[in-house]
Structure formats: C-alpha cells, structure tokens
N, C-alpha and C positions, 0 to 999 in steps of 0.2 A: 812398545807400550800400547796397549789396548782396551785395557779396563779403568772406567775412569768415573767418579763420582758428579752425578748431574743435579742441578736445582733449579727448578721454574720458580719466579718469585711471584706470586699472587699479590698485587694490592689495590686499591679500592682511589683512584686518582680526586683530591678534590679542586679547590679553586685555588690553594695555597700553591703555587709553587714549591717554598722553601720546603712547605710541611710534607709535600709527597716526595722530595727528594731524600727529606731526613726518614721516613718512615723505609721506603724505600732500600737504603744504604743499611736501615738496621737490621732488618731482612739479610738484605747479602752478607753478613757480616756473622749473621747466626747458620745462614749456610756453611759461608766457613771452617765456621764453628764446628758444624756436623762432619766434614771433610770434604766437601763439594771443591771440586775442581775448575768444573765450569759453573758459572752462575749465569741465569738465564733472565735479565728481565720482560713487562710486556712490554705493547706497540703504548706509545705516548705517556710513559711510566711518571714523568714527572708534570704531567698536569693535561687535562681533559676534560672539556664542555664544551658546550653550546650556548649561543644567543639568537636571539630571533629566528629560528633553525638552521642557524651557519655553525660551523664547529667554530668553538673558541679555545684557543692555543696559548700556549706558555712559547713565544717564539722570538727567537734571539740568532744571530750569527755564530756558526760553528766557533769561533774562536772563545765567544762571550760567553757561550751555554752553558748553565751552572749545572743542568741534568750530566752533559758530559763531563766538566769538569769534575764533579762531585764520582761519579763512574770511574772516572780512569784514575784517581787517588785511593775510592776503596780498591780497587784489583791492585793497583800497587802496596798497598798499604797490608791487603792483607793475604797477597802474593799468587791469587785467582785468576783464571779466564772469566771475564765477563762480556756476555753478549747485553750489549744496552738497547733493549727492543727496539722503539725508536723514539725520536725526537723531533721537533717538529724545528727546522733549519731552514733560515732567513738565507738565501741563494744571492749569489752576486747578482742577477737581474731583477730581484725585490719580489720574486715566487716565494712559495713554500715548499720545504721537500721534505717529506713524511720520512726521515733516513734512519736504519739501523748501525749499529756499529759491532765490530768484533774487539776487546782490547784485551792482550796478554799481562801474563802476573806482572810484568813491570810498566803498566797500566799505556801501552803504546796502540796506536788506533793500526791493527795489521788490514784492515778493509772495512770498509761501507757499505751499504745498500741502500737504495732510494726506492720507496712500494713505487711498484709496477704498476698495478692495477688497481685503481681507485674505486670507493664502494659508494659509488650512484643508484641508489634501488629506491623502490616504492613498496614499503611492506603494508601500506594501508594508512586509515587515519592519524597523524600524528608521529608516523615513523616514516615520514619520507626523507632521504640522507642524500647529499650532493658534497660527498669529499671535493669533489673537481671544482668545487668554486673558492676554495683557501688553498688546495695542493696541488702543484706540479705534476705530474705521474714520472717515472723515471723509466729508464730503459735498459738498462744495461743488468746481467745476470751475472751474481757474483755467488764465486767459491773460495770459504776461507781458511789460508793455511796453517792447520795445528799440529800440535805435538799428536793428538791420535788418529789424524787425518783430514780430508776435505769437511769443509762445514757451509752446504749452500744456506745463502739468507734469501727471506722472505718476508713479510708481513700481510697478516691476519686476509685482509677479502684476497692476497696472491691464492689463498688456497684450495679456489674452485677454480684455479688454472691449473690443469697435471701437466700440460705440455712445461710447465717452468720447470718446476721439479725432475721430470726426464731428462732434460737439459742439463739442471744443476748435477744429476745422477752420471749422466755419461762423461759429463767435465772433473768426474771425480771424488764428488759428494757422499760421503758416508752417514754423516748427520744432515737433516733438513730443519732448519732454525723456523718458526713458525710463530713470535709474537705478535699477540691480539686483545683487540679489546671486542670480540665478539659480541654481537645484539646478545642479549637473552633468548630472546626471539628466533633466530636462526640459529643462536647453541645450542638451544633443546632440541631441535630436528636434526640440524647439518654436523655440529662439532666433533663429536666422536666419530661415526662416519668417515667424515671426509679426511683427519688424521689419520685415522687406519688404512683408508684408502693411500694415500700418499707414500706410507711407511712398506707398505703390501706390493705397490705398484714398481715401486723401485728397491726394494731390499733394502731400505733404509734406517735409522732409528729417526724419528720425527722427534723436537724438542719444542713444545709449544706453552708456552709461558701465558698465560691469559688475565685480562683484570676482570674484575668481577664489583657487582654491585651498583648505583646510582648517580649519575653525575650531574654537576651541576646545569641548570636548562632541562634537564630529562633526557633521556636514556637510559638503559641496563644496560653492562656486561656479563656475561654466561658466567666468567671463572671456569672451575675445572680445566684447571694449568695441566698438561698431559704431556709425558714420555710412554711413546710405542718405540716395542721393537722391532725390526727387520720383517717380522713372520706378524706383524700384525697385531703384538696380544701390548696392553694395557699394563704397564709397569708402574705407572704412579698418577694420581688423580686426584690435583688440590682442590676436589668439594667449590665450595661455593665462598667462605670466608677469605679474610688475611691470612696467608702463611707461605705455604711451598709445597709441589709435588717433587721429590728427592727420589733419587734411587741409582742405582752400580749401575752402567752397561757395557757392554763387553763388544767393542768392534768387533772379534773376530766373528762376531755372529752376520756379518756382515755378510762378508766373502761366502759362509755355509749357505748362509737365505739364496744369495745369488747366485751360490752351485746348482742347487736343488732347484731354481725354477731360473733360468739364466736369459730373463726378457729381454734383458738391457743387450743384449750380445743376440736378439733376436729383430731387434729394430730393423725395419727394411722399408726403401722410400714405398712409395706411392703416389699417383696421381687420385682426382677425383674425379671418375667420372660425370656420364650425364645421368638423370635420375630414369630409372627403368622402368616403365609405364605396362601395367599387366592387357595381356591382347581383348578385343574388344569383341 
C-alpha cells in the first residue's frame, strides 16, 4: 500500500474550547468525506491565546482532554488516521507539554510527541513570544508506525531544526508531520521555504497542517496548510481561510527521490574543528 489520500485541516482556534473542537471535527469529517485517509490537524487545534503576553491554553490531563477525546471517536467513528497536531497536556509534575498525537481508524493513540523546541524569539514591538514560560520542552524523537509507512512527528518552531528531521529520516520516516500555528510574520518569509527545505533534504513528503487567522490577546497564524513531495514541489496549499489543503501521495516516490540523490546513505560523522584564521 502506497498511495494514500492526505488532509491538513486549517482552522482559525478561538476562546471557546467546545466551539473549536466542534468546528474542527466537522472539518475532519468532510475530509472524510472527500476520501482522506489520513487527516492532519494543527499545533493547538482546540484552543489558542494569549494574556498579558503569556500563552493561554485550553489545558487538561491527557485522560480528561476533550480535544483528544473528541479526536480519537471521529477516526473511530469515521474509520481515519488522524494526526491530532497538538494539545496542550497537564503532565504528572503540574508542567505543560505542548504533545501531538498519531490515532488509527479505530481511534487508538499508536504514539505521541512532546515539541521539542520551544519558540522564545523577539520579533520586535509587541511580538515578543516565551513558549518556555507555560511549556515543558520534550526530548525524545518519534517515528509513527502506519499502514504506508514511518511518520516522524514534529511541531511548528521544530522546523528550523533539520538535524530532527535527519534523525526522524534515518529512523525510517517517509512522512514528516509538521502542525503549526505559525506567526504570519515568520510564514510570509520562512514557511514555504523551510517545508520544501525539509521535504528536499530528506526525500520526504512533509504534511504540515497550519492555523491561520487572529487569536484571542493578539497574534496571527500564516495558514497555508502544505503537502510537499519528496522532490520539493508543492502538492496542496490551504490559502489563508477555514478549509483543507488535500491531495493523493504516493510513497513510492519516496525510495525514487532517495535513489536519485541518496544523502541519507551519504551521512558521514565529523568533528568540528578550530576556526581557520587567514595568514597575516
């Protein structure tokens, strides 16, 4: 099995909880509909903002999470892979861990991912971001087992780290999972870019789900939810609204991308040296 129908679900998270889960779920449900296989949501799908410039989270105990719960009954229900970008998860030492989830058609959580790399930046007046003061960072690099192959997970600022992705790529990774609620800000310059970069660097199809739009406290997300394939090129691109970027991909294009330029089997250690001072 190779060829498999994909959906990034675009939506626009507000203060409601309930309201972005149901909005959400009707979405995956019209992918479905289309014949999507896998459904893709973004990072924080079921609620996202800010107060006094701290993120403000919809956060509950994996057990209690209605984002999750509500997730693993539509793939069961209507018989889908769904990647649940992520969710923001009350940790047994009272942290927070920004975690995505993998759940198959009979709605079973087959792995997790906790973001790695937290987005502390300073983009100028009024867009200074300190995830690190509500989120945990997590560590560990996961690859998830599907019917059409390896699926490394990531979320959104993991994606100006390539060494993950090399990593997720050598452990076996065919798809690279990449939900985000990217700035506007840094999607106009960086987002397409750095996808392609990802998908190019490793032979891989990159699946990158993004929310898009205003949220509450302030901030933008970019949108233009994206599937690249293998070679780099641009298969679907959900614009800036509510909807989905959908589209066929075909793994075996995998193994061809990775014949034809075979990096990953070109890896070879190195040290660093000292820095090389030109003569005087």
């Amino acid at each position: 099995m190779t060829k498999l129908k994909v959906a990034c679900i675009q939506n626009n998270a507000s203060a409601s909880h309930d309201e972005n889960i149901a909005c959400a779920m009707k979405l995956v449900s019209e992918a479905a509909t289309r014949g999507a296989e896998l459904v893709c949501l973004p990072e924080y799908y079921s609620g996202f903002g800010a107060r006094d410039g701290r993120l403000d989270l919809p956060v509950f105990a994996e057990a209690e999470h209605q984002g999750l719960a509500a997730a693993r009954k539509q793939a069961r229900r209507l018989g889908c892979w769904l990647l649940v970008g992520s969710i923001a998860v009350l940790k047994a030492d009272g942290r927070i861990a920004n975690r995505s989830y993998v759940l198959d058609r009979g709605g079973e959580i087959v792995a997790s991912y906790d973001k790695i790399h937290l987005f502390d930046v300073d983009l100028g007046p009024g867009k200074v971001y300190r995830e690190s003061e509500v989120v945990a960072p997590g560590s560990r690099a996961v690859v998830a087992d599907t019917p059409w192959g390896g699926l490394g997970m990531s979320v959104c600022y993991d994606l100006r780290f390539a060494a993950l992705y090399r990593a997720l790529a050598m452990a076996g990774a065919a798809m690279l999972t990449v939900p985000a609620a990217f700035t506007k800000l840094t999607g106009a310059a960086h987002w397409h870019v750095l996808n392609r970069a990802r998908a190019i660097e490793n032979g891989a199809f990159v699946i990158a789900p993004c929310q898009y739009g205003t949220f509450p406290g302030g901030g933008e997300a970019f949108g233009h939810s994206l599937i690249v394939d293998p070679w780099g090129r641009v298969l679907a691109d959900g614009g800036e609204g509510e909807g989905m970027a959908f589209a066929e991909i075909d793994l075996g294009e995998v193994a061809a991308a990775r014949g034809r330029i075979p990096s990953l089997t070109h890896t070879r250690p190195f040290t660093l040296g000292g820095i090389a001072k030109a003569a005087e």
